[in-house]
VOPATI-762686 format. One record per residue (C-alpha): residue in three letters; x, y, z. Coordinates in steps of 0.02 Angstrom, whole numbers, plus 32768, in hexadecimal, padded with zeros to 4 digits. Layout:
BEGIN
ALAXYZ ...
REM end
This chain:
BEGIN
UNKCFF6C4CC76A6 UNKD0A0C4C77634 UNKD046C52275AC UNKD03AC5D47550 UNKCFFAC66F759B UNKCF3CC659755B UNKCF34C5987578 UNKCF61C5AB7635 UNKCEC2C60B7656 UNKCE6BC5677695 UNKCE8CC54D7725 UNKCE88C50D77E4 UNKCE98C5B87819 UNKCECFC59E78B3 UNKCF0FC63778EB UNKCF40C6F778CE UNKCFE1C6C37859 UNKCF81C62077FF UNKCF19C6257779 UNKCF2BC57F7734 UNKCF20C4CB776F UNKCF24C49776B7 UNKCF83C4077653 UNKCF5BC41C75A7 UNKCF0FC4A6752F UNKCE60C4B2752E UNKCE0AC44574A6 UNKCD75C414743E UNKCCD8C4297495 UNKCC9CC4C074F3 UNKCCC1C4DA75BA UNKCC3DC54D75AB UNKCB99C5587554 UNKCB54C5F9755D UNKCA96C5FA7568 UNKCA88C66974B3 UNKCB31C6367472 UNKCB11C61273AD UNKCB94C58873A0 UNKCC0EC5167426 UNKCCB5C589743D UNKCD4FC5567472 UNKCD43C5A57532 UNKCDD1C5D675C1 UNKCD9DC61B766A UNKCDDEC6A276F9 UNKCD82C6A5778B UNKCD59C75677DE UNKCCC4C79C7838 UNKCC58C8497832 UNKCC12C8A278AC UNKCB6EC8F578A7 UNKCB30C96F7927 UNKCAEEC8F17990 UNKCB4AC84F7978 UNKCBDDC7F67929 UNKCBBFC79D789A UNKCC14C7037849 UNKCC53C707779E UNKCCDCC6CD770C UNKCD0FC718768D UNKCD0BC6A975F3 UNKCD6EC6A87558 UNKCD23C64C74BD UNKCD83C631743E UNKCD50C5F6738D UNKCDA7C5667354 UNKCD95C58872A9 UNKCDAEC6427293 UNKCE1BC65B7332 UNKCDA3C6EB7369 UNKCDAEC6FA7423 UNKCD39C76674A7 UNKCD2CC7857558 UNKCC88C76A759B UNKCC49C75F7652 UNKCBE7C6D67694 UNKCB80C6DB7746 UNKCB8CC63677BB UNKCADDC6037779 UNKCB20C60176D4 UNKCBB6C59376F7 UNKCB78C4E576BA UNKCBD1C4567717 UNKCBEEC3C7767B UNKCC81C3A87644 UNKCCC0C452767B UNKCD74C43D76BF UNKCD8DC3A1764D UNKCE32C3F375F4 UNKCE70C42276AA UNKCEE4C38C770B UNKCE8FC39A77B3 UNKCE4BC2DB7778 UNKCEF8C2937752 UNKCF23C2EA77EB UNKCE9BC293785D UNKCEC8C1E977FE UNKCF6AC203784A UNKCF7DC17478D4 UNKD01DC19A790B UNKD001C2477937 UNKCF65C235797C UNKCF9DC19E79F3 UNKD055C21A7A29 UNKCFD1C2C47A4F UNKCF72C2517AB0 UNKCFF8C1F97B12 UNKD051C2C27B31 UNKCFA2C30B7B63 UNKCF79C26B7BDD UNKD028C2927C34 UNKD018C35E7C2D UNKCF80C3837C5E UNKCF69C31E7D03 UNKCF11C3A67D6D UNKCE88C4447D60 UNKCED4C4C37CF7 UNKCEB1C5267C56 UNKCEE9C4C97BB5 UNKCECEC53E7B23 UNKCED4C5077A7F UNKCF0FC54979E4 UNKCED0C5287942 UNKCE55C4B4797F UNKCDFEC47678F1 UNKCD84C3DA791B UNKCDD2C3EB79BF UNKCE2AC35D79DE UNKCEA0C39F7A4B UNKCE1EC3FA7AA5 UNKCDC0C35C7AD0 UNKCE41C2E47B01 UNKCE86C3707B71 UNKCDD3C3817BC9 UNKCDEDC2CC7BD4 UNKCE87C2BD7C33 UNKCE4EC3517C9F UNKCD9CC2EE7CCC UNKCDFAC25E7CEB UNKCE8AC2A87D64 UNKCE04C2E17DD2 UNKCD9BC2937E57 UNKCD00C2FA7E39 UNKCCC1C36D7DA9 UNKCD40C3F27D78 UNKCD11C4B27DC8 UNKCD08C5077D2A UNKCD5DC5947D8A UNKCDF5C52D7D9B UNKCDF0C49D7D02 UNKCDB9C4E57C42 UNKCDFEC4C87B9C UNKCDDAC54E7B23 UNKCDF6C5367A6B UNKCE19C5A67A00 UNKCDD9C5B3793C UNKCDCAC62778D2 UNKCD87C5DB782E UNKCCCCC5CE781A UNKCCC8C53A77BA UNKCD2CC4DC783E UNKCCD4C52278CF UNKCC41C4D978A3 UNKCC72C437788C UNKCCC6C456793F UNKCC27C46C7983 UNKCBDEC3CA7931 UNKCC74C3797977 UNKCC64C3B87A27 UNKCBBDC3847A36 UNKCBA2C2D779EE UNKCC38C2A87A69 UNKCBE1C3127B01 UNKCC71C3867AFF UNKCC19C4377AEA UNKCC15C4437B9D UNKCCBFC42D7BBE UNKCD13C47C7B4D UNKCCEEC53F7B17 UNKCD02C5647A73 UNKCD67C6177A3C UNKCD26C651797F UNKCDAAC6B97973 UNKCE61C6DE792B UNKCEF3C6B879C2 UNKCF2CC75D79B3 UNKCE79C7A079D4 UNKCE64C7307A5C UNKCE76C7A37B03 UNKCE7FC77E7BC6 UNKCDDCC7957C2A UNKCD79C7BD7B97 UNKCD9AC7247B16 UNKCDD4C6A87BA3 UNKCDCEC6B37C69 UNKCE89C6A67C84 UNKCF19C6707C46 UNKCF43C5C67C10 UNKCFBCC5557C71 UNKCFBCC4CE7BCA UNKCFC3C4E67B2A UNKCF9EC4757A9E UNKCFABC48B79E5 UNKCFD8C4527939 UNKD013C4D678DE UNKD08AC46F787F UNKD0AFC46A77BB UNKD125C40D7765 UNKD1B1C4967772 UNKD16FC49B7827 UNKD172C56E7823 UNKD0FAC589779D UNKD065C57977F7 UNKD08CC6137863 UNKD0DEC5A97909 UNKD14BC62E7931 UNKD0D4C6D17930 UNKD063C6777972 UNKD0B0C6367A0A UNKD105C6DF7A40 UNKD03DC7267A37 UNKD004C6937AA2 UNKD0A4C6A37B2F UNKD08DC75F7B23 UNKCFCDC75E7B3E UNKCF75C6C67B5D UNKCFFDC6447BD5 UNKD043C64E7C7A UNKD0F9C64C7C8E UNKD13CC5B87C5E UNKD0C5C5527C21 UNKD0A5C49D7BFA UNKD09CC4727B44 UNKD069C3F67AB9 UNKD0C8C3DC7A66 UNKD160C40B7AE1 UNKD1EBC4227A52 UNKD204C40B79A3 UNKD2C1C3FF7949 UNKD2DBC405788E UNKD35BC3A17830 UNKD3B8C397778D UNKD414C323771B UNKD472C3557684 UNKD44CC2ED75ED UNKD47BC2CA7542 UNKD3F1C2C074BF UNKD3D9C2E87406 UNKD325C2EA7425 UNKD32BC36F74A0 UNKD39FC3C57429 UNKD33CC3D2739E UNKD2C6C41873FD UNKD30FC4D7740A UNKD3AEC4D57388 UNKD344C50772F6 UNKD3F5C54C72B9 UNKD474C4C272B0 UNKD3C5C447728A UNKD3CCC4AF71EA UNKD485C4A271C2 UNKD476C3EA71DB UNKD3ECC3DD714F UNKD421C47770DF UNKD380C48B705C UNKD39EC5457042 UNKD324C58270C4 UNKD356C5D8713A UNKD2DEC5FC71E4 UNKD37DC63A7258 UNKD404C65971F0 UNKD4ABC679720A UNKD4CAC70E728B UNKD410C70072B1 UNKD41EC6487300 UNKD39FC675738A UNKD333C6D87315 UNKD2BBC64A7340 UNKD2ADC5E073C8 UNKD265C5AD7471 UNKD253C60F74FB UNKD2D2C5F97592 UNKD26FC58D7609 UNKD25BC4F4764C UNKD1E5C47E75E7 UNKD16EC3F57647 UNKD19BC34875EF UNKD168C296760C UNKD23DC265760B UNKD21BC1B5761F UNKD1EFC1B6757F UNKD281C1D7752D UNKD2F2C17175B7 UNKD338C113750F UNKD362C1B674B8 UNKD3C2C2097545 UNKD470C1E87581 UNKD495C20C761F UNKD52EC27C7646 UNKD521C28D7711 UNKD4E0C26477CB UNKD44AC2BA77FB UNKD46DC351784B UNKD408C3CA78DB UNKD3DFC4677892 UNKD35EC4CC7909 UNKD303C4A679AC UNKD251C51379D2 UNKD23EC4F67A86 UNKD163C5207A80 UNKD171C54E7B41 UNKD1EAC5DF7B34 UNKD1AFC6697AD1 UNKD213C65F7A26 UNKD28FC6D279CB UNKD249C7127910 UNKD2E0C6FE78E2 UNKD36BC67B78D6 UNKD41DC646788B UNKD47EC5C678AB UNKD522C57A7852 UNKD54DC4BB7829 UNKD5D1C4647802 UNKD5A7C3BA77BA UNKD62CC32A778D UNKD612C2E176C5 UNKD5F3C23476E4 UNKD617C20D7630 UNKD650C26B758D UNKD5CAC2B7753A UNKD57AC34D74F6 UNKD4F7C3A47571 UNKD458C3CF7520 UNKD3EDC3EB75AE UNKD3C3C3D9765C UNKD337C37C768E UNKD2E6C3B27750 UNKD276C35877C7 UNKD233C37B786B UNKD22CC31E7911 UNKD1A8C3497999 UNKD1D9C33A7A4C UNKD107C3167A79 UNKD118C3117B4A UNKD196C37E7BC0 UNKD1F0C2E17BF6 UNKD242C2B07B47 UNKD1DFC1EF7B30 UNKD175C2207AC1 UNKD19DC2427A05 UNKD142C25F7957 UNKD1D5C28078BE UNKD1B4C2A37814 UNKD265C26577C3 UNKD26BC1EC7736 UNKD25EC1337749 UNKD31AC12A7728 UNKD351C18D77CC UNKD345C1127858 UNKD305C15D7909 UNKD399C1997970 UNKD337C16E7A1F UNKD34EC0B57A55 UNKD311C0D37B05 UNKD27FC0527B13 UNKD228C0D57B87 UNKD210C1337AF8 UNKD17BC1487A6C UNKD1C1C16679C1 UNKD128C1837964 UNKD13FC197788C UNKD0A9C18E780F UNKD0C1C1087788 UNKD071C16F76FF UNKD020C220771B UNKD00CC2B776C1 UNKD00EC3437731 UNKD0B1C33D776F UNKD13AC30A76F6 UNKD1FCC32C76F2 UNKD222C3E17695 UNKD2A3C3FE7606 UNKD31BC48F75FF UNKD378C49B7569 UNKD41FC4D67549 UNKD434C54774BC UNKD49CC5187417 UNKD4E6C4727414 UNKD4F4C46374C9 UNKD5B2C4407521 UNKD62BC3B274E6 UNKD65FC3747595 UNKD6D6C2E575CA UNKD6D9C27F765F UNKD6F5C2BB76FD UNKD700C36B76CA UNKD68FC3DB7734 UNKD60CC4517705 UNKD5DFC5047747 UNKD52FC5287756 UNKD4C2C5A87791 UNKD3FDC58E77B6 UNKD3ADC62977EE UNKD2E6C6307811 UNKD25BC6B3781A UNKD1B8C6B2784C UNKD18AC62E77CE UNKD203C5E6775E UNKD2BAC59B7770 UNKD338C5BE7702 UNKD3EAC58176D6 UNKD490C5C37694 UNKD51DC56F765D UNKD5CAC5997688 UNKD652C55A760B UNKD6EEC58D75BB UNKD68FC54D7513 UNKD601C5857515 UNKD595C60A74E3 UNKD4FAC636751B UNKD495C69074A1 UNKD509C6697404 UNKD4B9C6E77369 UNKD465C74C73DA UNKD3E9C7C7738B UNKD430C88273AE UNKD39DC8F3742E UNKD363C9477375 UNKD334C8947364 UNKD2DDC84E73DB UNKD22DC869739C UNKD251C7F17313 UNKD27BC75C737C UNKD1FFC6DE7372 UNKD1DEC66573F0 UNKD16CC5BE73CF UNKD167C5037434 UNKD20DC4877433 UNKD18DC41773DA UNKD161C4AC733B UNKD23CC4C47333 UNKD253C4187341 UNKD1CBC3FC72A4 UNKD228C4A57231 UNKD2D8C44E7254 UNKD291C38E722C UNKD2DBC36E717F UNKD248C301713B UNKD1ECC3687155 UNKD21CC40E710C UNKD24FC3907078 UNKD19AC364705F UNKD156C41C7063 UNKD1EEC44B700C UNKD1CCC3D06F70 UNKD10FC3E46F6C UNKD11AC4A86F64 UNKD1B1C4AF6ECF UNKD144C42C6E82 UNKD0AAC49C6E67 UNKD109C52B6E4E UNKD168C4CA6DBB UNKD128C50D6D0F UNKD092C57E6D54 UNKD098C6306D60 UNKD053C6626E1D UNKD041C7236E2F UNKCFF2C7106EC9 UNKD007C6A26F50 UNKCFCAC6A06FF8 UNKD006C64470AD UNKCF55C6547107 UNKCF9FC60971B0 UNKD052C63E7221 UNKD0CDC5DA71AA UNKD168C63771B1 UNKD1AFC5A97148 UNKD14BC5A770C2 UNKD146C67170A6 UNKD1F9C65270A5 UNKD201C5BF703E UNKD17DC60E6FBA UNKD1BBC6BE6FAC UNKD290C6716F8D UNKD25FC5EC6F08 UNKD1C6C6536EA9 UNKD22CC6E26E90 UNKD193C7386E1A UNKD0F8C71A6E8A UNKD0BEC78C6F12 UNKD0AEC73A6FC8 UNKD021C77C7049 UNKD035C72E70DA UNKCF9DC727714C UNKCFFBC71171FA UNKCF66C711726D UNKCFCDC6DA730A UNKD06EC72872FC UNKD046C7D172A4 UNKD0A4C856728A UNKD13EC7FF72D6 UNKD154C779725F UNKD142C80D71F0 UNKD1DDC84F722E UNKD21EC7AA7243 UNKD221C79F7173 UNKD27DC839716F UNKD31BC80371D0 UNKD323C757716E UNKD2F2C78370CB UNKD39DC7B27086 UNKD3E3C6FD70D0 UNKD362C6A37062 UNKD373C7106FD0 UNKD2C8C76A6FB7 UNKD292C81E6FB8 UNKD20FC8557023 UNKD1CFC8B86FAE UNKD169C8236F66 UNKD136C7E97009 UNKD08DC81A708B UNKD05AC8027135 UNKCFADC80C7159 UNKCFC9C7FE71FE UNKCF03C7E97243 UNKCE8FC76B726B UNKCE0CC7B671CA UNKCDF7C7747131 UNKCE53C7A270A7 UNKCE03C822701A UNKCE20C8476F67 UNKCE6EC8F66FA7 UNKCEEEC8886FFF UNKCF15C8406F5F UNKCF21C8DF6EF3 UNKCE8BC8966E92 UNKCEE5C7E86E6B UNKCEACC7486E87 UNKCF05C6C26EF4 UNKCF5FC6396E99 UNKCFB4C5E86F22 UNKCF62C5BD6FC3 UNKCFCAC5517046 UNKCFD8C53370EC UNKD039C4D37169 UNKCFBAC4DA71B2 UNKD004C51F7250 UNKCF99C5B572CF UNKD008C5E77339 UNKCFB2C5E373EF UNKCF6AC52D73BC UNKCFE1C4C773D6 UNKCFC7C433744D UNKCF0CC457741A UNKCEB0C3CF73C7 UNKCF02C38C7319 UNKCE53C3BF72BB UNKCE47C4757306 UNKCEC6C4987284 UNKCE3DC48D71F6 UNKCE28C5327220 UNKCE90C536717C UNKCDF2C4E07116 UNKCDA2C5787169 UNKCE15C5F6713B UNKCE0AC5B4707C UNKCD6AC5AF7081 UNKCD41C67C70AE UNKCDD7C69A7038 UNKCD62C6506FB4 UNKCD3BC6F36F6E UNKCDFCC7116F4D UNKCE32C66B6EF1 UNKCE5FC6626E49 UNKCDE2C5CB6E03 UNKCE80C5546DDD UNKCED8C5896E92 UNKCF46C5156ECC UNKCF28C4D76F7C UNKCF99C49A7004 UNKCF6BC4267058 UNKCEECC3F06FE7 UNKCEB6C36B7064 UNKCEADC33B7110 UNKCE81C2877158 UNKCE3DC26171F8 UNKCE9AC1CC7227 UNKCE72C16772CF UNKCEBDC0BA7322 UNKCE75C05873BE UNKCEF5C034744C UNKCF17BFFF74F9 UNKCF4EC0AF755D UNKCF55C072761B UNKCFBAC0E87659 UNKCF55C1727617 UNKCEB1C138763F UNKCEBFC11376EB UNKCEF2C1C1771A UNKCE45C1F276B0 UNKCDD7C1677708 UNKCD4CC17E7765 UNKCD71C1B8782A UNKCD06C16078BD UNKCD5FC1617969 UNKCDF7C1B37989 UNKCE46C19F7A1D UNKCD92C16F7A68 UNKCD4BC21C7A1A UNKCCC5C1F97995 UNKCCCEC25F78FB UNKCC6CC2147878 UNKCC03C2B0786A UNKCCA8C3017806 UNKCCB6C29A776B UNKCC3BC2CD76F0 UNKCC96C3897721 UNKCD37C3407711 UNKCD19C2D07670 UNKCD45C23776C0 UNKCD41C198766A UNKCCEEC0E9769A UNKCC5DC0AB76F3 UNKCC0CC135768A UNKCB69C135761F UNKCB94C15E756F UNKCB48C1FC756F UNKCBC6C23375F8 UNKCC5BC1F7759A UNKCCF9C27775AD UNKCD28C2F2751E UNKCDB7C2D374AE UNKCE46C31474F2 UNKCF0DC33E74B3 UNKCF99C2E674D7 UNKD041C2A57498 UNKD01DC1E57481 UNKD0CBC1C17496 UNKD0D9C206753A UNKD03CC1C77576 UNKD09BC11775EC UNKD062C0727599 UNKD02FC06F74F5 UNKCFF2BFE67479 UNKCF9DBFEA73C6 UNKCF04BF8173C7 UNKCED1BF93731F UNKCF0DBFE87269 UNKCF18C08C7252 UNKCE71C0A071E8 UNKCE23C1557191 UNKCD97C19C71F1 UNKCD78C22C7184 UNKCDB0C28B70EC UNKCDBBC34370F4 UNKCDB2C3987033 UNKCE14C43D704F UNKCDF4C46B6F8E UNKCD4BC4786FAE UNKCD01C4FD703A UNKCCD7C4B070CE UNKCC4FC44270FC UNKCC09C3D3715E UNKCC69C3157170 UNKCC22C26D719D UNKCC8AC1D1719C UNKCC62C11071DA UNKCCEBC07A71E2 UNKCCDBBFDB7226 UNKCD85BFA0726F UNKCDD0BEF27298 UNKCE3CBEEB7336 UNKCEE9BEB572FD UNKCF38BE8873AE UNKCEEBBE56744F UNKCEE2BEBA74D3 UNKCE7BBF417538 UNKCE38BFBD74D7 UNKCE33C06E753C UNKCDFDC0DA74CF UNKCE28C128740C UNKCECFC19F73D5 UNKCEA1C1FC734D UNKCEFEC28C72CE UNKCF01C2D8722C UNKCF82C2A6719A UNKCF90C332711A UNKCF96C3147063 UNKCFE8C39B7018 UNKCFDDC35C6F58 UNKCF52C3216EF8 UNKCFA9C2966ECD UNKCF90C25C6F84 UNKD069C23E6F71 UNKD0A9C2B37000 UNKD058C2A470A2 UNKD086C2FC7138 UNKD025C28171E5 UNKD029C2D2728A UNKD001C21D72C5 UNKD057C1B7735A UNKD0E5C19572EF UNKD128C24E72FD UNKD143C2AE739C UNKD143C34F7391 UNKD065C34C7381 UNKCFE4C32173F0 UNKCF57C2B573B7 UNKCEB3C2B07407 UNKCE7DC20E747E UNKCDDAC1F1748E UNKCDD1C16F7533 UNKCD36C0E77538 UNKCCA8C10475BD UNKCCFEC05375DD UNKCD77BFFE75A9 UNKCD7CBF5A7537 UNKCDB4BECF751E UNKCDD5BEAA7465 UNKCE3ABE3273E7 UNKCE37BD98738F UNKCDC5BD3373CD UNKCDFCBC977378 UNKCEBCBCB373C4 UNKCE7EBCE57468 UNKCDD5BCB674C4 UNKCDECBCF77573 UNKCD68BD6075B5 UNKCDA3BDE07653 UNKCD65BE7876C7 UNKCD4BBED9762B UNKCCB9BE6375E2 UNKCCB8BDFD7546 UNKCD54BE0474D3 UNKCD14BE66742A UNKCD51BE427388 UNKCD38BEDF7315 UNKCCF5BF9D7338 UNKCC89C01472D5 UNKCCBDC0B872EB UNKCC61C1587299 UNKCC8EC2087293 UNKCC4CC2C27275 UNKCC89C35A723D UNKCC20C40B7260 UNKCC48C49571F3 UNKCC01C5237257 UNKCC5CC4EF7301 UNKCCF4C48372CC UNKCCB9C4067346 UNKCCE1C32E7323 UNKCC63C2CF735F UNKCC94C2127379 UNKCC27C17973AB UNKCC54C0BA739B UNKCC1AC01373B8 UNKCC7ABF8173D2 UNKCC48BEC273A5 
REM end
């Protein structure tokens, strides 16, 4: 739900404003099958509905997307289509239902709100959860049956995948009765023809990590405007945002691609002088597991209130407000990290906060509930970064700052006498070269390894060989750059499926700062292949890559040998002694303990007394699963997943030839456990060799931060290690000693199959 514009498609969908309940791009193996689909595609979903003449009928839209060739299309699917497996398994609406905390403060605020007949409506209902433990506390406030002229609970959803697991939901926990189910959009949802009346309660989770993103604000002035009485109960009641400034190289990195280059100074130049901001990150706030980088950030003040959303008044769309907040040490300000605190019931006892484990709770009532997750990954703290080299502040001395919010997003501004906002701004003839890509893709062009790495690799094979022709078949802007300032002979064609014609135009306004002509340079600019027309009849004698695709990122590490791909249709084009970069990649894989991350991915039973089993194999859940229902292999940044532990070595899984087209990959390695422990499941990546001397090696392993690696949890987990140093047997069976793990590649869909067996 923090992610780009085509990634946020998936989606809890619960309402008008919302398409997305969605935590991480989608990934390896197909949401959706279609019945005559040729190969498994990549696949994001919309919900929407036709009409025919006679009837309304349920549909999605679907987007399938080939991870190898980046070729997208819309297709529509009917309900009976929809297959149920594994479908929302890249969406968090499992870490959100793992979620104790939350679920035990919504139940506590719905047992003390709704304590009579009324009309709860609920928004974004999803399994409905909500829906059912406020049926629950309207049942039990009442003598005798509730009138269903007096006591309902309608719950409204509009996406079809989600509504019918809803259904399932409802009626293995004899619900379906009680509780009416709206297929529709909030803002569709009308008075006497949708519902019976309005509602007296509402209750909803339409919360992201920014809290705004997920459409709160529109879609609570719909709902007071059309669908609640005056003044209306709520859960949650309130929500208030807060901030702390912080000091953190990390975070700086992150965004200043500009002074990241000074500070290494190799002679290429991605945002050059007067055109610092040429490329960057876009102004927002950025969803972050802080805790994770508690030791890398210096604090620099209190925490401080910035905005309060009260959800039973109808809210303003928009909203400013100024601070002034005290230094509490010197420093330089790099960022402000934000949290959120939820207000669950009217009378102010029960909370559910989001801040890092460093802020302690400000309530010490013993009335009250503080409820806070130990690990989860729906909600985390968001990032806001300050641009340039932040503020040099001493203690004591106060800083001006203004927050303003819109519809869905907060934003900050920074009021000093030294400091500048947008230092090297591009002029408004210039803004169509800006280019804007993740903190984690800056933080990797201004990390001096490694542009030393690609740097010496590339001068390396250009040393002594006469390229005419060389092409970048993925969105490198560095190493067009790079290429077309030291080979000052050889032409450059840079493919540039993802950024286009901007990065196009990017070249043009940095080219005389690295000291080639454009002249010798070419942007292809579209996701084809590239011809001998291209090439003005020449063959290619340079083929590299980062490889980078823009639009992939957070995607798994192997969807980015769309690159073997790529070399592989350009076959026709190469020169018989090309040179290739990367000339390898290698699968690499290591067994560890993830806690943290694998009970927010476990299987769900009873929550809160409501059974809901029947959504796992749906959801991908993990444990007390056959291994034919284990979950997919999913994304995520390792080091930001809670507790981690290495169980084993880091050992090759599979070897990917990149001078040779692509084919098909099998690869089998029997592993001893190095260190006792649990074993949850296996983190896997891909380390690029970019010589064939196997000497410079780029890994986008755990070791390096600014990659996800794919985890691939256990249908249960293990316990493993030495079994001469430790014979203790536990709740997770036998202690195991070594692990055989094998691996597949397919060609045709880019697809890694994985199985293992442990002994």
């Amino acid at each position: 739900m923090e992610t780009g514009s085509m990634t946020n498609l998936i989606s809890k969908a619960t309402n008008h404003y919302l398409p997305l309940r969605h935590h991480f791009p989608i990934i390896s193996s197909s949401l959706f099958r279609p019945k005559k689909s040729p190969r498994k595609l990549i696949t994001r979903t919309m919900s929407s509905s036709t009409k025919s003449s006679n009837q309304q009928q349920q549909c999605i839209f679907q987007l399938k997307i080939d991870p190898l060739t980046g070729n997208s299309e819309w297709i529509v699917v009917s309900e009976e289509e929809v297959k149920d497996e594994g479908l929302l398994s890249s969406t968090s609406y499992l870490d959100m239902l793992n979620d104790s905390p939350r679920n035990q403060a919504y139940r506590a605020a719905i047992d003390k709100t709704v304590t009579k007949p009324c009309h709860v409506l609920d928004i974004g209902a999803g399994t409905g959860f909500l829906s059912m433990m406020a049926a629950r506390a309207m049942n039990s406030s009442c003598a005798s049956s509730v009138d269903d002229t007096v006591g309902m609970v309608s719950a409204c959803e509009s996406y079809l995948p989600m509504i019918k697991l809803l259904r399932k939901v409802l009626h293995v926990n004899g619900m379906d009765k009680k509780i009416r189910i709206v297929p529709k959009r909030s803002d569709e949802v009308k008075v006497g023809d949708c519902i019976a009346r309005r509602a007296d309660i509402l209750v909803s989770e339409i919360l992201d990590s920014e809290l705004l993103g997920e459409g709160l604000i529109p879609t609570l002035q719909h709902a007071h405007d059309e669908l609640l009485v005056q003044n209306p109960l709520t859960v949650p009641h309130r929500a208030i945002t807060y901030g702390q400034l912080v000091e953190c190289e990390f975070l700086w990195k992150m965004h200043d691609l500009h002074n990241c280059e000074v500070k290494v100074s190799d002679g290429t130049h991605l945002a050059p002088v007067g055109l610092e901001t040429i490329v960057g990150v876009k102004q927002r706030q950025y969803a972050m597991h802080c805790n994770s980088i508690s030791n890398d950030i210096r604090l620099l003040s209190e925490p401080f209130k910035i905005f309060e959303f009260d959800f039973g008044k109808r809210p303003d769309s928009h909203g400013i407000t100024e601070l002034r907040v005290n230094a509490t040490s010197d420093g330089r300000i790099h960022a402000l990290i934000s949290w959120w605190v939820l207000q669950v019931d009217r009378e102010g006892t029960i909370f559910y906060s989001t801040a890092p484990k460093w802020i302690n709770s400000p309530f010490k009532d013993k009335e009250m509930q503080i409820f806070r997750p130990s690990w989860c990954d729906h909600w985390k703290q968001c990032v806001w970064f300050f641009p340039g080299t932040g503020v040099s502040l001493i203690k004591d001395e106060q800083v001006h700052i203004e927050a303003a919010h819109d519809e869905t997003s907060v934003s900050y501004s920074f009021k000093h006498h030294d400091y500048k906002a947008n230092p090297g701004n591009c002029d408004a003839d210039s803004k169509d070269c800006q280019l804007t890509f993740s903190p984690e893709r800056i933080a990797i062009y201004g990390d001096r390894n490694w542009r030393s790495s690609i740097l010496t690799t590339v001068k390396d094979a250009l040393q002594g060989k006469d390229c005419s022709l060389c092409v970048v078949a993925d969105d490198s802007i560095f190493l067009t750059i790079l290429i077309a300032s030291v080979s000052t002979n050889s032409q450059v064609i840079s493919m540039f499926p993802g950024i286009q014609e901007k990065g196009f135009r990017y070249l043009q306004a940095v080219a005389d700062a690295n000291c080639f002509s454009m002249d010798r340079v070419k942007v292809i600019g579209k996701k084809r292949c590239l011809t001998m027309d291209d090439t003005n009849q020449k063959k290619v004698d340079i083929l590299v890559g980062e490889p980078f695709y823009y639009g992939n990122e957070g995607m798994l590490p192997w969807q980015n040998l769309r690159f073997w791909k790529d070399r592989t249709m350009l076959n026709p084009v190469l020169n018989k002694d090309v040179l290739i970069m990367p000339c390898k990649g290698i699968l690499k894989a290591c067994a560890m303990s993830l806690p943290d991350l694998w009970r927010s991915r476990c299987t769900l039973k009873k929550i809160e007394g409501f059974e809901h089993s029947v959504v796992n194999t749906s959801l991908g859940a993990c444990g007390d699963m056959s291994a034919s229902k284990e979950g997919p292999c999913l994304p995520y940044f390792i080091w930001q997943c809670g507790e981690i532990k290495e169980l084993s070595e880091v050992f090759t899984v599979l070897e990917f030839d990149l001078l040779k087209p692509i084919s098909s990959c099998f690869g089998r390695k029997r592993v001893e456990f190095s260190k006792t422990g649990i074993c949850h499941g296996f983190v896997l990546w891909i380390d690029w060799v970019l010589d064939r001397e196997n000497s410079v090696v780029l890994s986008t392993g755990p070791d390096h931060r600014y990659g996800k690696q794919g985890v691939k949890l256990l249908s249960k987990p293990i316990a493993v290690g030495n079994l001469e140093s430790c014979s203790d047997t536990n709740a997770h069976g036998e202690r195991r000693s070594w692990v055989e793990f094998e691996a597949s590649f397919d060609p045709s869909s880019g697809e890694l199959s994985m199985s293992h067996s442990f002994q």
